[in-house]
N, C-alpha and C positions, 0 to 999 in steps of 0.2 A: 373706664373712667376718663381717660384721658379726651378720647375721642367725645365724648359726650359733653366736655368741656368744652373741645373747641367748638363743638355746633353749641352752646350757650353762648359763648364770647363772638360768636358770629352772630347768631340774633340778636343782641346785645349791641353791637355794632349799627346793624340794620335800621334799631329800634332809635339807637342817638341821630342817628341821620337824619330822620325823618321828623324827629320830636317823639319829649316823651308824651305820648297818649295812650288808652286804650277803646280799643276798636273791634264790634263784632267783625272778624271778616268771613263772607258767605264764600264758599267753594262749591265748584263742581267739577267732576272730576272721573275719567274712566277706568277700567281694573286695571290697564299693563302700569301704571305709575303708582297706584292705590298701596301696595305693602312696604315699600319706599315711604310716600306721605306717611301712613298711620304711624309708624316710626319716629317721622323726624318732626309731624306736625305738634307734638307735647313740648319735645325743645323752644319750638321758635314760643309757643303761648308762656313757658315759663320763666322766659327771657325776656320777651316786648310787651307781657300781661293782657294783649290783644286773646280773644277767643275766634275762633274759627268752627265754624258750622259749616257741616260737609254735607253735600245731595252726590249721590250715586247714581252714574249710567252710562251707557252705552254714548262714543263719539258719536255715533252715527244709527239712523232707526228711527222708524214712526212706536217702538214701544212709549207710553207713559214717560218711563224714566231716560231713555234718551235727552240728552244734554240740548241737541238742538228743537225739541219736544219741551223741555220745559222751560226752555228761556220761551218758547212761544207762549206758554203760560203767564210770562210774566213772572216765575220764580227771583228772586232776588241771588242776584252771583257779581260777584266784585274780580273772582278769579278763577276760569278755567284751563284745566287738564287736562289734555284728551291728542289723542293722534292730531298728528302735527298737518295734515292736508285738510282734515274736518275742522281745525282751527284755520287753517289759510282760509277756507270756506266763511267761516265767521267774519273775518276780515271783510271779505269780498262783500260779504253783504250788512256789512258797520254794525255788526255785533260786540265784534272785539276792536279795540282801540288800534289804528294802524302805528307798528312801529313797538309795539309791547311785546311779542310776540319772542319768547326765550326759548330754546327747544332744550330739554333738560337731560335724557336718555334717548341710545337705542334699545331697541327689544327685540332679537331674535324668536320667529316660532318654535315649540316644540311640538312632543307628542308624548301621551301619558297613554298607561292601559292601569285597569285597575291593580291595587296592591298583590300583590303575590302570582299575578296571571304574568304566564308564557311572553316575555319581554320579544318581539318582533326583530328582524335586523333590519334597521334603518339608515346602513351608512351608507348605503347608494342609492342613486334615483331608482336602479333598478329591481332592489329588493325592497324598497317602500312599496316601488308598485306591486308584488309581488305579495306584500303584506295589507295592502289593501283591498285586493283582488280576491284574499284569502281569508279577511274580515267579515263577518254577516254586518255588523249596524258600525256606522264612524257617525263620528259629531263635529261639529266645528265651529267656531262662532259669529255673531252677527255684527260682527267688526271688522275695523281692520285686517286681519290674520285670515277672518273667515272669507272676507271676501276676495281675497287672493288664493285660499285655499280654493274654493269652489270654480271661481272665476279663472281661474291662472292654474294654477300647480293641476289641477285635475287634467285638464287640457294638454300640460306638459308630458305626462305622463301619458297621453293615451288612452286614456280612461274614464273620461267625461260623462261615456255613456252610459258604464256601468255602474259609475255613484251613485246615477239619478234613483235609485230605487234602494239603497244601501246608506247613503248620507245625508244627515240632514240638519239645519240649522239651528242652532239652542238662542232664542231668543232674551238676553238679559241675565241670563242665569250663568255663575262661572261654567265651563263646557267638565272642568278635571268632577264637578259634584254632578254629575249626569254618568260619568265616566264610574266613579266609583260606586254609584249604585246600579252599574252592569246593564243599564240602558242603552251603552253604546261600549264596543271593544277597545275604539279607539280615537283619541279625542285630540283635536290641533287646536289650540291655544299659544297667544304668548305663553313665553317661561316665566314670566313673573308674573303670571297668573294663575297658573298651575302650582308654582311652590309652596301658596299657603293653603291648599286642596287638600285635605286629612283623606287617605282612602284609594290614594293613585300612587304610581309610579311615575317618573319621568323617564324616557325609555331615552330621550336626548332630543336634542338640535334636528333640525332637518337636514339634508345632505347639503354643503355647499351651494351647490349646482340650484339647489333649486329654492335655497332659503330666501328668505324677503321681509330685509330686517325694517320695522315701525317704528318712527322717531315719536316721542311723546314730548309735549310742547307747553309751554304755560302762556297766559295772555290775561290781558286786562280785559275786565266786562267795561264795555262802550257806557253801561247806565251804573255802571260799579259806585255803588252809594260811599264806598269810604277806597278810594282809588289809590291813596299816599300806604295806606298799610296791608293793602292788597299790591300793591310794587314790593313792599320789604318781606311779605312773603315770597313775591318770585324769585327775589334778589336770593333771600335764605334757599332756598330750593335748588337752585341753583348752581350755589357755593362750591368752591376747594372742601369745605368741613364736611358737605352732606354727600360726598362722592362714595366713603366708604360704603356707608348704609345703603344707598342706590346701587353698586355692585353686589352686595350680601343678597339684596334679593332678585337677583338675576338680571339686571341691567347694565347698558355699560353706560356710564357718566360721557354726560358731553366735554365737563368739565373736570380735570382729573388732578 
């Protein structure tokens, strides 16, 4: 209760600052910050009476729902979510407003097998390889995470060659719901993507050595129709108040 206070007296805040009004504000927004938002986005609307309409997708990707896929649409977005280098990308090409640009967690990757299956040892580089070598199907995503997985880590590892017929990219779709319907042994995802996946385990972190943590970032939409209460969300999001909630679901606060 308490904590749920202070994230109202901080929207509250946000909301005097700015004037009181009320404002659709349109979101877009990718999975590693998504269990975070869904949480803390009821606080800020029942504080500043603003409504928030959320679109779901990938930073990065020619899928449909890719964020930079449907601003080409012309989708309406006041404020996006998304891995913090696919937002510097936005910048670069005056999507998002220079200078808005908040980076709100990191995200470490993990790795999930489904519920009750044979947990792998993954605390060295050397017995990941060792567990991946001994995998028939892995999955991994078409993001951030994955493209470091596939691109980077596979390579580290010495084993480039042998994913090529064993691993392969899940398009859009969280990677832990492919995993638990045993379509793949074993699946790389951020962790805060994987925690709300019913049906997996998280087997843990990647080894040190070879993790490669994702900063997730917020920013103004450049054509942002109501731009004053798409700031008092980032401001919210942001906050000392919402740091708890953003570590609960596997993140670390930028702001603590």
């Amino acid at each position: 209760m308490r904590r749920m206070h202070a994230l109202l007296v901080a929207a509250s805040t946000f909301m005097a600052a700015q004037g009181a009004f009320a404002a659709e504000v349109h979101v877009m927004i990718s999975g590693g910050f998504t269990a975070a938002y869904k949480e803390l986005v009821p606080q800020f609307e029942k504080a500043t009476g603003h409504t928030v309409v959320t679109a779901y997708g990938p930073s990065m990707g020619e899928t449909p729902q890719a964020i930079p896929m449907r601003l080409s649409r012309g989708e309406p977005a006041d404020v996006l979510i998304m891995v913090g280098y696919a937002l510097g990308d936005l910048v670069d090409k005056n999507k998002v407003v220079a200078g808005s640009r908040v980076d709100l967690a990191d995200s470490p990757i993990g790795v999930a097998v489904k519920a009750g299956a044979p947990r792998p040892d993954i605390s060295t580089p050397e017995s990941l390889k060792a567990a991946l070598l001994a995998a028939k199907t892995i999955a991994y995503s078409d993001s951030a995470s994955g493209v470091y997985v596939s691109t980077e880590m596979f390579g580290k590892l010495g084993i480039a060659e042998a994913m090529k017929d064993k691993a392969r990219k899940i398009p859009a779709t969280p990677v832990g719901e492919v995993v638990a319907k045993d379509v793949a042994e074993i699946g790389f995802q951020q962790i805060s993507e994987l925690k709300p996946v019913k049906g997996i385990d998280i087997v843990g972190p990647l080894p040190e050595a070879l993790q490669k943590i994702t900063v997730f970032s917020a920013g103004l939409a450049s054509a942002a129709p109501q731009p004053e209460a798409g700031r008092a969300l980032i401001a919210f999001l942001s906050s000392k108040q919402a740091a708890p909630v953003i570590v609960a679901t596997g993140l670390d606060p930028k702001v603590k």
